[in-house]
C-alpha positions as CSV (number, residue, x, y, z in Angstrom):
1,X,-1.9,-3.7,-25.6
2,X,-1.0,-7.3,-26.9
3,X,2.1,-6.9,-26.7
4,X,2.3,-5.9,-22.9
5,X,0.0,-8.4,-21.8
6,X,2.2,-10.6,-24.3
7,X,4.9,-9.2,-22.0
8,X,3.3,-9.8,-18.5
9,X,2.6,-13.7,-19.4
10,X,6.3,-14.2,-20.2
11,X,7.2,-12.3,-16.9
12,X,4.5,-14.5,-15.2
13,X,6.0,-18.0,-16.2
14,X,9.5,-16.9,-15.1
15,X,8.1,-17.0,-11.1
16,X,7.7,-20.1,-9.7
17,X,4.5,-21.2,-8.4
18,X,4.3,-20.2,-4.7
19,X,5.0,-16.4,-6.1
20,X,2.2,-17.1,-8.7
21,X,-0.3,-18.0,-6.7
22,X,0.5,-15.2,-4.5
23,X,0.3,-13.0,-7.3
24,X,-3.1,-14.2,-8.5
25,X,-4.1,-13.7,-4.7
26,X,-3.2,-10.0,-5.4
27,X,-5.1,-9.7,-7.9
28,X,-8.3,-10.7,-6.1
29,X,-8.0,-8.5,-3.9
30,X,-7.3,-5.4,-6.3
31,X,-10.4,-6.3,-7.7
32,X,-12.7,-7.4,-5.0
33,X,-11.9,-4.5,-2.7
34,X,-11.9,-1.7,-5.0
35,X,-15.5,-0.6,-3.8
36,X,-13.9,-0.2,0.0
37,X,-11.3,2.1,-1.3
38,X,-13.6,4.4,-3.9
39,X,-16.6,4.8,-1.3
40,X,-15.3,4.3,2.1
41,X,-14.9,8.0,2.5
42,X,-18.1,9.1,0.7
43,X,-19.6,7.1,3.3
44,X,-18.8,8.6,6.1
45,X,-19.4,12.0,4.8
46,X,-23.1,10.9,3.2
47,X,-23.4,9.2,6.5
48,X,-23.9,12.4,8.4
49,X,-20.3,11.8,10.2
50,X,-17.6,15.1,10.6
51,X,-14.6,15.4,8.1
52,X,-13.1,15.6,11.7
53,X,-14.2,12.1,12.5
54,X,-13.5,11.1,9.3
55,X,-9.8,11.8,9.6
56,X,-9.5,9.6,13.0
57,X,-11.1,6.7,11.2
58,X,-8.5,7.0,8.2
59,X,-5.6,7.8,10.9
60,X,-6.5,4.8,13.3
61,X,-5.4,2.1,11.4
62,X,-2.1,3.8,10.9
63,X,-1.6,4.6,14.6
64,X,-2.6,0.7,15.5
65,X,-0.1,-0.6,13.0
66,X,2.8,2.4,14.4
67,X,2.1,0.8,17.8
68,X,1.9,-2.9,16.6
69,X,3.9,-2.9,13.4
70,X,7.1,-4.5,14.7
71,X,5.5,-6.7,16.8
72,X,3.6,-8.0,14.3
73,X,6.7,-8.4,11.7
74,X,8.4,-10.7,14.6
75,X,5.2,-12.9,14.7
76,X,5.4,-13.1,11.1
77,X,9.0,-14.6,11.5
78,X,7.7,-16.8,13.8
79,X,4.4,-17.8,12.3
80,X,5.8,-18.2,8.4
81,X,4.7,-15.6,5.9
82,X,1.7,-17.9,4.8
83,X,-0.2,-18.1,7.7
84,X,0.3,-14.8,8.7
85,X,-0.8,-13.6,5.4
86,X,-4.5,-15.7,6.2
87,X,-4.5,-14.8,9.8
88,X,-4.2,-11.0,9.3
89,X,-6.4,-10.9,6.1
90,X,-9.2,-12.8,7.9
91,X,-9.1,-10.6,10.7
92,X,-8.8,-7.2,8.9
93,X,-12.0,-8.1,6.9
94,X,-14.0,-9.1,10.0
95,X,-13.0,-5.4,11.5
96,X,-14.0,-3.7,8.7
97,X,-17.3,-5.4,8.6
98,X,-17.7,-4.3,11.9
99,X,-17.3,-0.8,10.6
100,X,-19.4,-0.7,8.3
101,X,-22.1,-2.1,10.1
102,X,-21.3,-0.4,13.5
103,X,-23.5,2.9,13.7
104,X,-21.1,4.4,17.1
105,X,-18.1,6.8,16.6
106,X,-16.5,4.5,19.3
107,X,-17.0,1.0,17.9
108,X,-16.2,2.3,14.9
109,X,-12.4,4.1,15.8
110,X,-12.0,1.1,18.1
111,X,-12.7,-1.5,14.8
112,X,-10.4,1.0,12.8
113,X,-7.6,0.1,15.7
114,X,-8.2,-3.8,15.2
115,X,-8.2,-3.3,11.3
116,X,-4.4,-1.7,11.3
117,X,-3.3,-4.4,13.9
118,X,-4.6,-7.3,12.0
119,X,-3.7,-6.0,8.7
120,X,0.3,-5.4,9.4
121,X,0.6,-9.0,9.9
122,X,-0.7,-9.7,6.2
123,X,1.1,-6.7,4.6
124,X,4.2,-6.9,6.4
125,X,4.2,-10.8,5.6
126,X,4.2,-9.9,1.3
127,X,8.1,-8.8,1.0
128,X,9.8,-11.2,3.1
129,X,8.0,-13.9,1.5
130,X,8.6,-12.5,-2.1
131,X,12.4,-12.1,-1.0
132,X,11.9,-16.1,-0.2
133,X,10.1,-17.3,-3.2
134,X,12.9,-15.2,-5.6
135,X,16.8,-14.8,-6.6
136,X,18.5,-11.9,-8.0
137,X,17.1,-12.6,-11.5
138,X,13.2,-12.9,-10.7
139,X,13.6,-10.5,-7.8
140,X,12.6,-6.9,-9.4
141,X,10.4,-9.1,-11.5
142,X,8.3,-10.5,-8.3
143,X,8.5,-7.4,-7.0
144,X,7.1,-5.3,-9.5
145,X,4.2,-7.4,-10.5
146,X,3.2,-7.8,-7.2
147,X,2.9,-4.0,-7.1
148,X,1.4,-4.1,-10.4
149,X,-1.6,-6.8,-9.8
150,X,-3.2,-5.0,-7.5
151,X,-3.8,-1.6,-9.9
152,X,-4.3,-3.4,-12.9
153,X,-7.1,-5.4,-11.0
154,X,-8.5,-2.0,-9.6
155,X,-8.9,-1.0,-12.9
156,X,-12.0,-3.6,-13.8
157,X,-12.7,-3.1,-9.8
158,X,-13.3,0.5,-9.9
159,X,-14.7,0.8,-12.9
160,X,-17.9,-2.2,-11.9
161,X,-18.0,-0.7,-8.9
162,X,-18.8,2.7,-10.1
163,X,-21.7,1.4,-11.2
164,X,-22.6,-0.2,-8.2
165,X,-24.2,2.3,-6.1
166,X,-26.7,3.1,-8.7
167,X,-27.4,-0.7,-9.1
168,X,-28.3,-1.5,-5.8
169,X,-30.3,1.4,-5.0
170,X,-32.2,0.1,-8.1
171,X,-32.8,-3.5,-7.2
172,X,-33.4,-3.3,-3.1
173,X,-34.9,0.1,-3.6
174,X,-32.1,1.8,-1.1
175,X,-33.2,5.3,0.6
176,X,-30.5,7.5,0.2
177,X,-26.5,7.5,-1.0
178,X,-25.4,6.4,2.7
179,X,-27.4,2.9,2.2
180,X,-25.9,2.5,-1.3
181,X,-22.5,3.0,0.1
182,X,-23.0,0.7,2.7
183,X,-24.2,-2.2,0.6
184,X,-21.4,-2.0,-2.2
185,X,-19.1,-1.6,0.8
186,X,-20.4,-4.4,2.5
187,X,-20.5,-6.6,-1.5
188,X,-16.3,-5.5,-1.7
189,X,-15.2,-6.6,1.4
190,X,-17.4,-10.0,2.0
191,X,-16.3,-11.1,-1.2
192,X,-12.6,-10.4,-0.9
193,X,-12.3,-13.3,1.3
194,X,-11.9,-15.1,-2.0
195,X,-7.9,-13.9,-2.1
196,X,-7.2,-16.8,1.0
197,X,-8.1,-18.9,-1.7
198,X,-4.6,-18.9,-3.8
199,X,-2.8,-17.9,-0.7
200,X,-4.4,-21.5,0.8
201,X,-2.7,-23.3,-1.9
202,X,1.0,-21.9,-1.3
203,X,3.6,-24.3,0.0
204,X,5.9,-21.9,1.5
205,X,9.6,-22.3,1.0
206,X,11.1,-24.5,3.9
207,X,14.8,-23.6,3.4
208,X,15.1,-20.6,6.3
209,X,12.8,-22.5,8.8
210,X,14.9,-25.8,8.1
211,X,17.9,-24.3,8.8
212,X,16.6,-23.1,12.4
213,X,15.6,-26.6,13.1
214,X,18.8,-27.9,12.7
215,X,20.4,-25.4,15.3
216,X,20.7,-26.1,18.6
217,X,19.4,-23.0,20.4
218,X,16.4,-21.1,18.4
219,X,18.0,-17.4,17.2
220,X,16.2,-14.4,16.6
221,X,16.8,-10.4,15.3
222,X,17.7,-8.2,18.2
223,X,15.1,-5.7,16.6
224,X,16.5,-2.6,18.3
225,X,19.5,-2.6,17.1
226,X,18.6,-3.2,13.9
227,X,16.5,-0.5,14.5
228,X,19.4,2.1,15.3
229,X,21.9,0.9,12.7
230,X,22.7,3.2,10.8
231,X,21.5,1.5,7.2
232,X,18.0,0.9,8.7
233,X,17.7,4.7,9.5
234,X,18.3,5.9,5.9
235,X,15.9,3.3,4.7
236,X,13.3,4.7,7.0
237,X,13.2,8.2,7.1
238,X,12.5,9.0,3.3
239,X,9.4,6.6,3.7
240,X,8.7,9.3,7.0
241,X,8.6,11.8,4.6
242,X,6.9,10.8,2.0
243,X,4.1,8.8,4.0
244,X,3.5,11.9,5.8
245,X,3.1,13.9,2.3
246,X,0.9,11.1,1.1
247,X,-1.3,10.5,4.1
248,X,-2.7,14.0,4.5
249,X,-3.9,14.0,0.2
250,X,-4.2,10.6,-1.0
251,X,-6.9,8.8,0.9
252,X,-9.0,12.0,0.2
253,X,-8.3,12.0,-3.9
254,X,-12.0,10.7,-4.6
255,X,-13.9,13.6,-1.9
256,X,-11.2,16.4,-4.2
257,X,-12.8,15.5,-7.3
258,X,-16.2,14.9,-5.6
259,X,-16.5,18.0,-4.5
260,X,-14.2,20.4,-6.8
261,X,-15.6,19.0,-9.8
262,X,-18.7,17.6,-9.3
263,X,-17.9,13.9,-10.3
264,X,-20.8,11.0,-10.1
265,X,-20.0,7.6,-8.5
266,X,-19.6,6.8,-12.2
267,X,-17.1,8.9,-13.3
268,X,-15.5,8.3,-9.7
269,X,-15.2,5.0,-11.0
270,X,-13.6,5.7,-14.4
271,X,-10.9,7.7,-13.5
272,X,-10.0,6.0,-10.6
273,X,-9.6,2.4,-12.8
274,X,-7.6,4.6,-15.3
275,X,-5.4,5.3,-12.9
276,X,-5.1,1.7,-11.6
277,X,-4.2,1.1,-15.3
278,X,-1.6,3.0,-15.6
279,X,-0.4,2.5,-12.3
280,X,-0.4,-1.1,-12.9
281,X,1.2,-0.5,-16.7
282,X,4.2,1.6,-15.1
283,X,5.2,-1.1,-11.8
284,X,5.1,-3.7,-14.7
285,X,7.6,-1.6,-16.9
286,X,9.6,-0.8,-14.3
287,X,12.2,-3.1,-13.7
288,X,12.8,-2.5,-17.4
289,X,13.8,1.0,-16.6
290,X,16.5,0.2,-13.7
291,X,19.4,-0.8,-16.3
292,X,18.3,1.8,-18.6
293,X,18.4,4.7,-16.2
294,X,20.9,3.5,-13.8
295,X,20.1,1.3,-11.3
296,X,17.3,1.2,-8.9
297,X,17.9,4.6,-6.6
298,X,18.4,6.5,-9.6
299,X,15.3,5.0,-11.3
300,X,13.6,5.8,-8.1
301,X,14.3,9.4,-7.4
302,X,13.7,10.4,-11.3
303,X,10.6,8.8,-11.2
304,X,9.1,10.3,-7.9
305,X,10.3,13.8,-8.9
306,X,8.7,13.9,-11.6
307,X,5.5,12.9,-10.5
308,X,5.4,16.7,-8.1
309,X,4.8,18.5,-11.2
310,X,1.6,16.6,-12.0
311,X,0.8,16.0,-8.0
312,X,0.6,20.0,-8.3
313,X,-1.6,20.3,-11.6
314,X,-4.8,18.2,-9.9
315,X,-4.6,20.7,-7.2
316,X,-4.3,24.2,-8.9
317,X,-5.1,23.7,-12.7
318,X,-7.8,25.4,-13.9
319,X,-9.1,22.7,-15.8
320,X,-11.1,19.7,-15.1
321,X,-8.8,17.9,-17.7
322,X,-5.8,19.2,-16.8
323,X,-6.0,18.3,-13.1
324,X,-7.2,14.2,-14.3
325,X,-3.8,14.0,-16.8
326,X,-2.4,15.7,-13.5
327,X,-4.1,12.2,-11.3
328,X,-3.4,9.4,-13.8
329,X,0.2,10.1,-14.6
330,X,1.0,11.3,-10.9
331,X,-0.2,8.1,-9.5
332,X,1.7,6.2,-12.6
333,X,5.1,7.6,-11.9
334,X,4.9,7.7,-7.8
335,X,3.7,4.4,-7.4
336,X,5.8,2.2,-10.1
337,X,8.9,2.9,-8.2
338,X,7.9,1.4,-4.6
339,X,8.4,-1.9,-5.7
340,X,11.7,-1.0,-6.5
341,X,12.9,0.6,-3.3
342,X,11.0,-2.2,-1.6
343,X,13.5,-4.5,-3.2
344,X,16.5,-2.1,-3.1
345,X,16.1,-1.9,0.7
346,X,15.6,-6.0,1.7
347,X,19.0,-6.4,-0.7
348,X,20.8,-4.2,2.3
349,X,19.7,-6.9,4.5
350,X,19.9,-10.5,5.7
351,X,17.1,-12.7,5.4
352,X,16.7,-13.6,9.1
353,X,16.5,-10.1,9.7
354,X,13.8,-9.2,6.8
355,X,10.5,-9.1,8.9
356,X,12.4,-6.7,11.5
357,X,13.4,-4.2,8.7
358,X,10.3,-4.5,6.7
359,X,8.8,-3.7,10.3
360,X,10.7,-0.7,10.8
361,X,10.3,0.9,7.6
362,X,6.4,0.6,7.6
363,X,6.7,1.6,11.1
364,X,8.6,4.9,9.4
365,X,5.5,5.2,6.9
366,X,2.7,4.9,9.7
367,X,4.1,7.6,11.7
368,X,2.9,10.1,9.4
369,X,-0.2,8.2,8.3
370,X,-0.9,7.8,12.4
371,X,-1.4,11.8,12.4
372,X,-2.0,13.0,8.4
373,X,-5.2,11.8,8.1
374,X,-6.3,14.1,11.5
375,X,-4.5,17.4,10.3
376,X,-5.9,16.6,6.7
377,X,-9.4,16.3,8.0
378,X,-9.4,19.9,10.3
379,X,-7.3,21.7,7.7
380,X,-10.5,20.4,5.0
381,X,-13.0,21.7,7.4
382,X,-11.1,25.0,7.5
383,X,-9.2,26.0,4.8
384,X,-10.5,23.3,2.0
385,X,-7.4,21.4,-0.7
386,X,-4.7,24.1,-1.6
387,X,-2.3,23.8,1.7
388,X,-2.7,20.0,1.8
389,X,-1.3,20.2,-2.0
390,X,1.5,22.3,-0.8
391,X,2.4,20.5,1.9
392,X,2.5,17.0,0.4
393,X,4.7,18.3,-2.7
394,X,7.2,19.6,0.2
395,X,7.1,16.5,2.4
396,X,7.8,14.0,-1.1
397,X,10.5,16.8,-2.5
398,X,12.1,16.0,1.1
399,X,11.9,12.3,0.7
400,X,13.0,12.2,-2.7
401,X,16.0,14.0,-1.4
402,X,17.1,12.2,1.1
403,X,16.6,8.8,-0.6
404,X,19.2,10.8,-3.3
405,X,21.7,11.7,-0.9
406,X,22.0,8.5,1.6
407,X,22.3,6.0,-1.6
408,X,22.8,8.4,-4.7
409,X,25.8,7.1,-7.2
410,X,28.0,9.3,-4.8
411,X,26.9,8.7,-1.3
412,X,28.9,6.2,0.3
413,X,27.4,2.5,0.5
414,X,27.2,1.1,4.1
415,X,28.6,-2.9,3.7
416,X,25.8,-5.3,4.3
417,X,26.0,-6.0,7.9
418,X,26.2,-8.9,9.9
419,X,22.7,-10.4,11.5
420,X,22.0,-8.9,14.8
421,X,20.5,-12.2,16.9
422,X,21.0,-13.3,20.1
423,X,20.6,-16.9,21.5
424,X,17.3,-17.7,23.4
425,X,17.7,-20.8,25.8
């Protein structure tokens, strides 16, 4: 353990200190927010709502940010990534106050809207400005430990805030589970405003905006045809697939083990900051992998196919045990290769045209979290866990394909293209 925390400092010190302070930004919030993440569902359910209604609330965000995702990219090339980043964040957090708070189905799907809205323009903000901050040597570095901050600060996150709903029923004497939720809920999210903190100290990198200054007519992406070249369709469509397979399972992880195996808030809380860990342990190690294994897709696609045969031992082992070593290391081996992809696919592209194609391929991802959540809700109420397992290890086995065959050693490597702009008077 020395020895990779030994590790992550000399990674750390490499970054320069706008990507610093953005990473200890991240790590606030993977800390701060884990109780939103752990609870939010068991809320809704203790709080006497539908697994119906509790599939539009996770699917709304994701339908906002399909609608509004490009959109929101553009104002981020507009606005600069730092201001953006605090504009989005604020305004996500206020929304899901409102949620929690609000006590109608309506207020609350319409606050779920806002919250995906506000929200792309802080996520979708992260990448181009970590493509700004680095250079091909600190690039899968930045990357990666940007992945990486978040889980590893989840891990101390979920793990206090297991404890939490116990806690504060204890000290303001709380009626029931619902209240209990609501109040660590309510604790996560009000003291997560702390991440504008670091981000308030960034001076963003001048050089891109300079050099629009110094031109005599202000040029911009023509975002549709980015959108229809070629390149930017093969980065999209595996993140179709595979946010599709993760969007009807994932957000439900904590009511599967809830339910199938009887876990307390406590427990919740333990296994879900082990797998943090070693989520967090595997994005750090991952850059190390790339020259070892082959380069970035290859790294990619071994690492995601892999992860199916645990995805499919949490949801058909027989054993309690068997199905957590399932969680931890599926979680480990799926998630430390996003970063990586992330990277791979703003290398195929210029920098003025980074926000647009970041847009696009989340816009790829919220198509199937837009509709997942629903169909994962109804097919709950009917049928319970097995089919969604199925169907997610089908959906990423689809991804991980075509990810293999558009940029696999043998596929044929589109040249980077030219910037699509256009002049504006």
């Amino acid at each position: 353990m020395k020895s990779f925390l030994r590790s992550i400092g000399t990674q750390f010190r490499t970054l320069n200190r706008p990507a610093r302070l953005f990473l200890v930004a991240l790590f606030l919030d993977g800390l701060l927010f884990a109780g939103w993440n752990l609870f939010f569902n068991l809320y809704i359910i203790d709080a006497g709502y539908s697994r119906d209604f509790l599939g539009m609330v996770n699917a709304a965000p994701s339908l906002s940010a399909l609608l509004l995702g490009v959109p929101m990219g553009l104002l981020s090339d507009r606005m600069g990534r730092k201001r953006a980043m605090i504009l989005g964040f604020a305004l996500a957090n206020f929304a899901i106050i409102g949620m929690i708070l609000g006590r109608s189905e309506a207020v609350i799907l319409a606050l779920a809207l806002l919250l995906g809205g506000t929200s792309q323009l802080y996520v979708l903000s992260q990448a181009p400005f970590m493509m700004k901050t680095s250079d091909d040597k600190t690039r899968d570095v930045l990357f990666s430990l940007s992945f990486g901050m978040f889980p590893l600060a989840s891990t101390a996150g979920n793990f206090l805030a297991g404890y939490l709903p116990g806690l504060f029923t204890r000290w303001f004497n709380l009626a029931n589970s619902a209240a209990a939720y609501q109040a660590v809920l309510l604790f996560s999210v009000v003291t997560s405003f702390l991440v504008l903190v670091p981000i308030a100290f960034i001076h963003e990198p001048k050089t891109a905006r300079a050099e629009e200054k110094t031109e005599p007519t202000e040029r911009k992406p023509l975002v549709w045809k980015v959108l229809f070249r070629p390149l930017t369709m093969k980065l999209a469509l595996p993140n179709l697939a595979i946010g599709l397979g993760a969007a009807i399972l994932v957000p439900y992880f904590n009511v599967f083990f809830a339910e199938r195996y009887q876990m307390s808030d406590s427990m919740l809380g333990i296994l879900f900051s082990a797998g943090s860990l070693l989520t967090g342990i595997g994005c750090i190690i991952g850059p190390r992998l790339v020259g070892n294994l082959g380069g970035k897709v290859r790294t990619v696609v071994l690492g995601q196919g892999v992860s199916l045969v645990f995805l499919l031992l949490i949801g058909f082992s027989p054993w309690p045990w068997l199905a957590v070593i399932g969680f931890l290391v599926r979680g480990a081996m799926m998630n430390m290769t996003s970063p990586l992809f992330d990277a791979f696919a703003l290398e195929q592209s210029h920098e003025s045209e980074h926000g647009a194609v970041n847009s696009i391929r989340n816009l790829a991802w919220n198509v199937g979290w837009a509709v997942g959540p629903y169909i994962s809700g109804v097919v709950q109420q009917r049928w319970g866990f097995s089919p969604l397992f199925v169907s997610t290890a089908v959906l990423y086995a689809l991804g991980i394909s075509l990810t293999w065959i558009f940029f696999g050693p043998k596929a044929g490597r589109d040249p980077l293209p030219a910037p699509v702009i256009e002049d504006v008077p």
